[in-house]
LUMBA-539673 format. One line per field, with one value per residue (C-alpha): x, y, z; residue in one letter. Coordinates in Angstrom, 1 decimal, padded with zeros to 4 digits. Each point is the difference from the previous one (the first is absolute). Layout:
N
X X|... $
Y Y|... $
Z Z|... $
r A|... $
% end
This chain:
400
X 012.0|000.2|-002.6|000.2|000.5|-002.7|-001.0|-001.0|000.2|003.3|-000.3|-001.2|003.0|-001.7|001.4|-002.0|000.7|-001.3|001.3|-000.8|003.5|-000.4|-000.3|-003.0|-003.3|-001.8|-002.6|000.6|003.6|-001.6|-001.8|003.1|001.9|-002.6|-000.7|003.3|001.3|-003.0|000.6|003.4|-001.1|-002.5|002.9|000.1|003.5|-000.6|002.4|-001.4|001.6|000.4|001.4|002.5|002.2|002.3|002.3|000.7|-001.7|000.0|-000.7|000.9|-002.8|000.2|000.5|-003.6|-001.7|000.9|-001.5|-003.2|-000.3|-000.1|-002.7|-002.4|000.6|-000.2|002.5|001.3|002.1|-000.3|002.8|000.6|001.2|000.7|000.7|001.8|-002.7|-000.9|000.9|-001.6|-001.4|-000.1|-002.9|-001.4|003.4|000.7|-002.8|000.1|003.3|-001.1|-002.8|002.6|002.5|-002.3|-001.7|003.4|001.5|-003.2|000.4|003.4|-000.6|-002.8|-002.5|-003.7|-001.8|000.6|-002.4|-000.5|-002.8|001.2|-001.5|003.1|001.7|-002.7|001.2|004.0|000.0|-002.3|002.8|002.5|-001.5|-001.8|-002.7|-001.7|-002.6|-001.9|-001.9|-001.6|-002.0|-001.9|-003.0|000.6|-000.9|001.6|003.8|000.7|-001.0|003.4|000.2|-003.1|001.2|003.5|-002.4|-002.2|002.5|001.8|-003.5|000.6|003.5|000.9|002.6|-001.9|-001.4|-002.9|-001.2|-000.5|-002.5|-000.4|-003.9|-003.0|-001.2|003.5|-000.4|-003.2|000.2|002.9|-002.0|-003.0|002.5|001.0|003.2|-000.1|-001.3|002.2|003.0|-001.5|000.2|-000.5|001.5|-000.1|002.6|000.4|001.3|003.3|-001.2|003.1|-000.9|-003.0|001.1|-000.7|-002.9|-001.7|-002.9|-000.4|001.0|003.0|001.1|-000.7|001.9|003.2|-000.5|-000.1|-003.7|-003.1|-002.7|-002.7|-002.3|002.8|-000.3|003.4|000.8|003.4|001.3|001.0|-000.1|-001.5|-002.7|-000.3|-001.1|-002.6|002.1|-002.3|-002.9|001.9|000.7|-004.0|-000.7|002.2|-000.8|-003.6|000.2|002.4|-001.1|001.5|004.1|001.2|003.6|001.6|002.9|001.3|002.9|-000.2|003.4|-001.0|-001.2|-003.1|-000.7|001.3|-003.7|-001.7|002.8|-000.3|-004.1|000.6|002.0|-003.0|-002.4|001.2|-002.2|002.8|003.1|002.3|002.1|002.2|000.9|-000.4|000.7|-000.6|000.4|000.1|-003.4|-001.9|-000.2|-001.5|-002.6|-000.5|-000.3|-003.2|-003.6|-000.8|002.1|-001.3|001.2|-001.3|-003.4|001.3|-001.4|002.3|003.6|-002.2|-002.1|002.6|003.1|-001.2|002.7|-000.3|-001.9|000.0|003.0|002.6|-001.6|-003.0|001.6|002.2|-003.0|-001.9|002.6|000.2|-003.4|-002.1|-003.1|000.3|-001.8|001.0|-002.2|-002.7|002.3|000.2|003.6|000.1|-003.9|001.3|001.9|-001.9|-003.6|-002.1|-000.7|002.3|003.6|-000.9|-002.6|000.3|-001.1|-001.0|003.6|001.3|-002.8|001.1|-003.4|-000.5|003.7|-000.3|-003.3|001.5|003.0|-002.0|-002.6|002.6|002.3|-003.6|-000.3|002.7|-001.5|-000.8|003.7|000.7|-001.6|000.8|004.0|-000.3|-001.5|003.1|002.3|-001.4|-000.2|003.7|000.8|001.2|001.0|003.3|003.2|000.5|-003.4|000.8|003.1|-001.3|-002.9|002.5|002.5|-003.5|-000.5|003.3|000.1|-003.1|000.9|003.1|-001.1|-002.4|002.5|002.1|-002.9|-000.5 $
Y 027.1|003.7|002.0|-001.1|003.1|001.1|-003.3|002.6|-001.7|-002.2|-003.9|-001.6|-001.9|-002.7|-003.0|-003.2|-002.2|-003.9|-002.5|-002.9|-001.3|000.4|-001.9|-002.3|-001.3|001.3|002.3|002.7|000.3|000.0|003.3|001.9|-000.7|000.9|003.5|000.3|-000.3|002.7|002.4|000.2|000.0|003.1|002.1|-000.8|-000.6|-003.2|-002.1|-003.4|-000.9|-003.9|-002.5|-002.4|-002.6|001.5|-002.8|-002.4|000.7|003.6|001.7|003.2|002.2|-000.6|-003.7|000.7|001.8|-002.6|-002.3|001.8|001.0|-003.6|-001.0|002.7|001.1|003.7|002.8|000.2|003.2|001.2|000.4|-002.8|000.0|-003.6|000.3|-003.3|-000.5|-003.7|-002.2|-003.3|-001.6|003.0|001.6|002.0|001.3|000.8|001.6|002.1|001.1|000.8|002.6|002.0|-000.2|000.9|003.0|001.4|000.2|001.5|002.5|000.4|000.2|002.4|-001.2|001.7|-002.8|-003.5|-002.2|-004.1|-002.8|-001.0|002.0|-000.5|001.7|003.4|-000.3|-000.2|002.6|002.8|-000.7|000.9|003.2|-001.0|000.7|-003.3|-001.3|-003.6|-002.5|-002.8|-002.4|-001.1|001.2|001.8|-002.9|-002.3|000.3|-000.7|002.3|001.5|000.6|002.1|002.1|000.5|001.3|002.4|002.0|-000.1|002.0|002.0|001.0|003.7|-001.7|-003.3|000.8|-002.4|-003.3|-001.9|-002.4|-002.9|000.3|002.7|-003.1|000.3|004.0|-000.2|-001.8|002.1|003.2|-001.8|-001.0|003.6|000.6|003.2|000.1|002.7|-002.5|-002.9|-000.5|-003.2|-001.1|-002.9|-002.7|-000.5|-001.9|000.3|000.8|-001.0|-003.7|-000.1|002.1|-003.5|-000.7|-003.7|-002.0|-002.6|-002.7|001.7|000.3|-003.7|-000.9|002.3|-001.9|-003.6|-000.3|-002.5|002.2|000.3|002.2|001.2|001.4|001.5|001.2|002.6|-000.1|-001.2|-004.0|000.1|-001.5|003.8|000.2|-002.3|-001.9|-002.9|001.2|000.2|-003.7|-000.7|002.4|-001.6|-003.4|000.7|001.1|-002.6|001.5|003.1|000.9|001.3|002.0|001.0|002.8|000.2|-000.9|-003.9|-000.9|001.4|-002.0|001.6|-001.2|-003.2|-001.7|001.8|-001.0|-003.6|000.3|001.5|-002.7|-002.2|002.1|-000.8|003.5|002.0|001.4|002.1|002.5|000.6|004.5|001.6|004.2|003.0|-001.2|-004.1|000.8|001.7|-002.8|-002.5|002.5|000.4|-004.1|000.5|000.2|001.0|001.4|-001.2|001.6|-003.0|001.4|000.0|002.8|-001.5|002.4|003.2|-001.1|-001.5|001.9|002.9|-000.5|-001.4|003.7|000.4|-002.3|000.5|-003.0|002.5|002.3|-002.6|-001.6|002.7|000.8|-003.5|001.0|-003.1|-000.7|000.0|-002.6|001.6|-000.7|002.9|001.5|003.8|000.8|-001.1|001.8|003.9|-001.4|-003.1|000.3|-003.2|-000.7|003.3|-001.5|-003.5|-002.0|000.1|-003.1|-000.6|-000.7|-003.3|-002.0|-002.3|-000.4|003.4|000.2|-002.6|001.1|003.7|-001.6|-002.8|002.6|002.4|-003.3|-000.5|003.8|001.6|002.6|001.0|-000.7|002.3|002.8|000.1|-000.4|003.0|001.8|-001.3|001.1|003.4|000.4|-000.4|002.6|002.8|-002.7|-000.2|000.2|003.2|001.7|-001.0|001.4|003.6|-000.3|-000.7|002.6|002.4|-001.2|000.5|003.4|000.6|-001.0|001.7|003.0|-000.6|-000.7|002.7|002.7|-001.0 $
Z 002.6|000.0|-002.2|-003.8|-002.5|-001.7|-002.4|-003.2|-002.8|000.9|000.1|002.7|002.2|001.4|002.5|-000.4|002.6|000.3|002.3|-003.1|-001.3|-004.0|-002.3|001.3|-001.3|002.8|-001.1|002.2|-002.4|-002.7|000.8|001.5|-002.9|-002.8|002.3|000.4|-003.5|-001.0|002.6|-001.8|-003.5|000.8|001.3|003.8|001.1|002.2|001.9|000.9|003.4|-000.1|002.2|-000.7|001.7|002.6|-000.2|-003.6|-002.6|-000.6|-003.6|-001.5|-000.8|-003.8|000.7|002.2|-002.6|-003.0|002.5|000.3|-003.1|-001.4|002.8|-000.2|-003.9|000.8|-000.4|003.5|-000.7|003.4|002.4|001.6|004.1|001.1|003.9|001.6|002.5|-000.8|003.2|-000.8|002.0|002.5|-002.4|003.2|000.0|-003.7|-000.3|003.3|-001.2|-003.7|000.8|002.5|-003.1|-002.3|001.9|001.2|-004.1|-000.8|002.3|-000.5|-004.0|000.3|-002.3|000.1|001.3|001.1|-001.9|001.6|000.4|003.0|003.4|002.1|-002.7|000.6|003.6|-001.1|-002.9|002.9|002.6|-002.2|-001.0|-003.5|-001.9|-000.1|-002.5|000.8|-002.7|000.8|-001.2|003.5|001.5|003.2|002.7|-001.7|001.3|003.9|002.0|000.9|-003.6|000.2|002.7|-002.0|-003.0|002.3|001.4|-003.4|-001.5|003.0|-001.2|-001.5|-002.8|-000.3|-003.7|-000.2|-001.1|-003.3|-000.6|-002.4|000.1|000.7|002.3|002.1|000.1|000.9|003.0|001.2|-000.1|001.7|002.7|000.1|-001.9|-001.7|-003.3|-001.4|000.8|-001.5|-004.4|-001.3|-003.3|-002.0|-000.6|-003.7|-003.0|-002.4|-003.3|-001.7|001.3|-002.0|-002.5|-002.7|-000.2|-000.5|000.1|002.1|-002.8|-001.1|003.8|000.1|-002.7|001.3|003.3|-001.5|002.0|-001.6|-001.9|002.0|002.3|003.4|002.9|001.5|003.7|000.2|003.9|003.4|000.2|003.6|002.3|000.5|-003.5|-000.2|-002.0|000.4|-000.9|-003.3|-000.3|001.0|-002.9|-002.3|000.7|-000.3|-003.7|-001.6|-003.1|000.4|000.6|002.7|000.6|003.1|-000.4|003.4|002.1|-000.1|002.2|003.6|002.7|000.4|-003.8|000.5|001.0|-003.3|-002.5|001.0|-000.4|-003.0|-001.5|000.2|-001.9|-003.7|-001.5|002.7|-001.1|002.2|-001.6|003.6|000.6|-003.2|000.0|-002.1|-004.0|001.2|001.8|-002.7|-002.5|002.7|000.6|-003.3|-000.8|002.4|-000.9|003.5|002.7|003.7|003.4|003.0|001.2|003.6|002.9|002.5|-001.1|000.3|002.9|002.2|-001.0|-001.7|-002.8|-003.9|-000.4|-004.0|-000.6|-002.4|-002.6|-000.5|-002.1|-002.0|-000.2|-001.6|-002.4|-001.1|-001.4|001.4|002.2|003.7|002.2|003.4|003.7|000.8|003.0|000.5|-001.3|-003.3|-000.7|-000.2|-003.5|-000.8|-001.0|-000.3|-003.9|-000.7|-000.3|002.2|001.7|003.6|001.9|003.9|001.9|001.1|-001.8|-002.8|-002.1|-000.6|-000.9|-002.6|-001.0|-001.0|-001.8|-001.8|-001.3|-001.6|-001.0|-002.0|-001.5|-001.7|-001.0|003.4|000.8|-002.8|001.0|003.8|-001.1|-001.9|002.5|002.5|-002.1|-000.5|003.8|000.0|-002.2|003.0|002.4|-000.9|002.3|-001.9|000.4|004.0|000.3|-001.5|002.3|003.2|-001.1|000.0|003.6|001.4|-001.5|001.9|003.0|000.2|-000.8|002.9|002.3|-000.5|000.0|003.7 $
r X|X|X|X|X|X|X|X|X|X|X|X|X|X|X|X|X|X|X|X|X|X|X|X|X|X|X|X|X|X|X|X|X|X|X|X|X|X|X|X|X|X|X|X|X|X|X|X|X|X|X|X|X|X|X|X|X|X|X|X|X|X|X|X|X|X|X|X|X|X|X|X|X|X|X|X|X|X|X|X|X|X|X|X|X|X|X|X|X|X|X|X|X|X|X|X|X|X|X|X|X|X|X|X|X|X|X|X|X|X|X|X|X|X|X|X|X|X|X|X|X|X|X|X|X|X|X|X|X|X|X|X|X|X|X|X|X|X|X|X|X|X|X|X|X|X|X|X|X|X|X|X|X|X|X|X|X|X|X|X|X|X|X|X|X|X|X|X|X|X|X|X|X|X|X|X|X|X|X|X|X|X|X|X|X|X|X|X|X|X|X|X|X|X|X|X|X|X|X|X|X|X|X|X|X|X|X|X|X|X|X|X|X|X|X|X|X|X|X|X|X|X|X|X|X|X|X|X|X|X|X|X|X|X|X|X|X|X|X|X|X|X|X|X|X|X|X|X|X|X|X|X|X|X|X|X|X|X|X|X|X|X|X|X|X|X|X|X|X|X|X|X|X|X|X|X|X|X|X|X|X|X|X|X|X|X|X|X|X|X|X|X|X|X|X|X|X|X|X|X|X|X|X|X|X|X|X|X|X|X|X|X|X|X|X|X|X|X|X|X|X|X|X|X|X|X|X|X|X|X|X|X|X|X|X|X|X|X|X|X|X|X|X|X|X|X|X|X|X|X|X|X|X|X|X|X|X|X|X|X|X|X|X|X|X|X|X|X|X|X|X|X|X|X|X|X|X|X|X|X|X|X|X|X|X|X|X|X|X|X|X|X|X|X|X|X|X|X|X|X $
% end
């Protein structure tokens, strides 16, 4: 890419390229989409470079975007750029192919930056000659070790533009590794307003829902041994007084073992993948929202850092019971918006859950408090903030 014209006070065109075919229910979707679709309604002008089926199958662009629109329940009025780089079952392959596609249009097109979660597609989009930006969720030992050495000599790259991170946890660790600071912002995920835009108590989001009347407990998420999916089921079937609802992708395999220990707990109901306005209201049928006390995603694989749930969560304006693990304690404060409990222990777990089931006024006054954290952790407020940072880092760039 050859140097971009001064940026003024013209809108930002911006490449986003992921490797994920859209629509899914993966999470990692979930995110590019809602970033996406904000970028776009705070002025950027963003392409979202997508793959799709190179053979049977294919979609136009507005056939696409209906699609995604209807699965995420967000504006999606970017511009759309499916490439026909999908070569199932040769997914090394496809996706080989789609990051030299996608780096070689970018380049070709001209855009300020390159923006992507995916480190191969740093490596793709600086080859070409791009300004590249990088987010990620991950703490920096976390991805194989070729990966790392990718992301080093990116930092190390006049046009690479820098790095976004989920969490202050996840930044912090890269600068005490020895990434520069100055390249390194992080910015929060966030929640669609609009989704919660209604407002209800728990009974009235009961009643929409066709649930029993009684104390619940409600988990929004990945149906996964990953998750700690059981420890769910050994909460639920220790407080048979209480309701429980799942809201999560219910027909994959790696849910499979859950939904059928699930069917045998009569106070467990599972909702199956719920999105955007259909999510809000099962949040909202909660008394208390719980994330599996688990240590093992951030200490093993240095991922789950400040999930997406959190801040639907908090706008649902419930109490938290979430583990006592580092990531999650830069936003949620013990006795503040949730009551955090020692990880992968189930009495403590119940304990927490049972006390506030017990109090509601307690339950009261930490959902308010969630739900004024949210305010300014919306997808909009992040967009603004990441439009601020690629400004910045431009204009560093270009000064060099």
């Amino acid at each position: 890419m050859t140097s971009a014209p001064s940026l003024g006070a013209r809108p930002l065109r911006i490449a986003y390229i992921t490797k994920e075919p859209l629509p899914s229910t993966d999470a990692a979707t979930v995110q590019i989409v809602q970033t996406a679709s904000a970028l776009a309604r705070a002025g950027a002008e963003l392409d979202l470079f997508v793959p799709v089926p190179a053979l049977g199958g294919r979609r136009s662009a507005e056939a696409l975007r209906a699609e995604l629109r209807a699965q995420y329940h967000t504006s999606c009025d970017f511009g759309l750029r499916p490439l026909a780089t999908g070569l199932r079952p040769l997914e090394t392959v496809s996706v080989g192919l789609h990051w030299i596609a996608a780096g070689l249009a970018a380049a070709r097109d001209h855009y300020d930056l390159v923006h992507t979660r995916d480190v191969q597609n740093v490596l793709f989009g600086l080859a070409a000659g791009c300004r590249v930006s990088y987010e990620s969720y991950r703490t920096p030992d976390s991805p194989p070790a070729l990966v790392r050495g990718v992301l080093r000599r990116a930092f190390a790259a006049p046009r690479f533009l820098g790095q976004i991170t989920h969490s202050r946890f996840a930044r912090e660790r890269y600068v005490a590794r020895g990434y520069p600071a100055e390249k390194i912002r992080t910015i929060y995920n966030g929640f669609d307003p609009e989704a919660f835009a209604i407002e209800r108590s728990p009974a009235e989001a009961r009643r929409l829902l066709g649930l029993p009347e009684r104390v619940t407990v409600a988990y929004a998420g990945r149906i996964a041994e990953l998750k700690r999916i059981d420890l769910l089921l050994d909460a639920a079937a220790a407080t048979p007084e209480l309701s429980w609802l799942l809201a999560g992708d219910s027909e994959s395999a790696e849910a499979a073992p859950f939904v059928a220990r699930a069917a045998t707990l009569p106070n467990v109901t599972l909702l199956g993948y719920r999105a955007g306005t259909a999510l809000a209201p099962a949040l909202q049928a909660a008394d208390i929202l719980v994330i599996p006390p688990s240590a093992e995603p951030l200490q093993r694989f240095g991922s789950t850092v400040l999930p997406l749930k959190v801040f639907q969560y908090l706008a649902a304006g419930r109490p938290l019971v979430v583990g006592d693990v580092a990531d999650t304690a830069e936003l949620l404060q013990q006795d503040a918006t949730c009551l955090r409990v020692p990880p992968d222990e189930l009495p403590p777990f119940v304990a927490a859950i049972r006390s506030l089931a017990e109090d509601p006024a307690r339950r009261a006054r930490l959902g308010s408090a969630a739900r004024a954290l949210a305010q300014g952790l919306s997808w909009d407020a992040r967009a603004s903030r990441m439009l601020e940072y690629f400004r910045e880092r431009l204009a560093a760039s270009e000064s060099r």
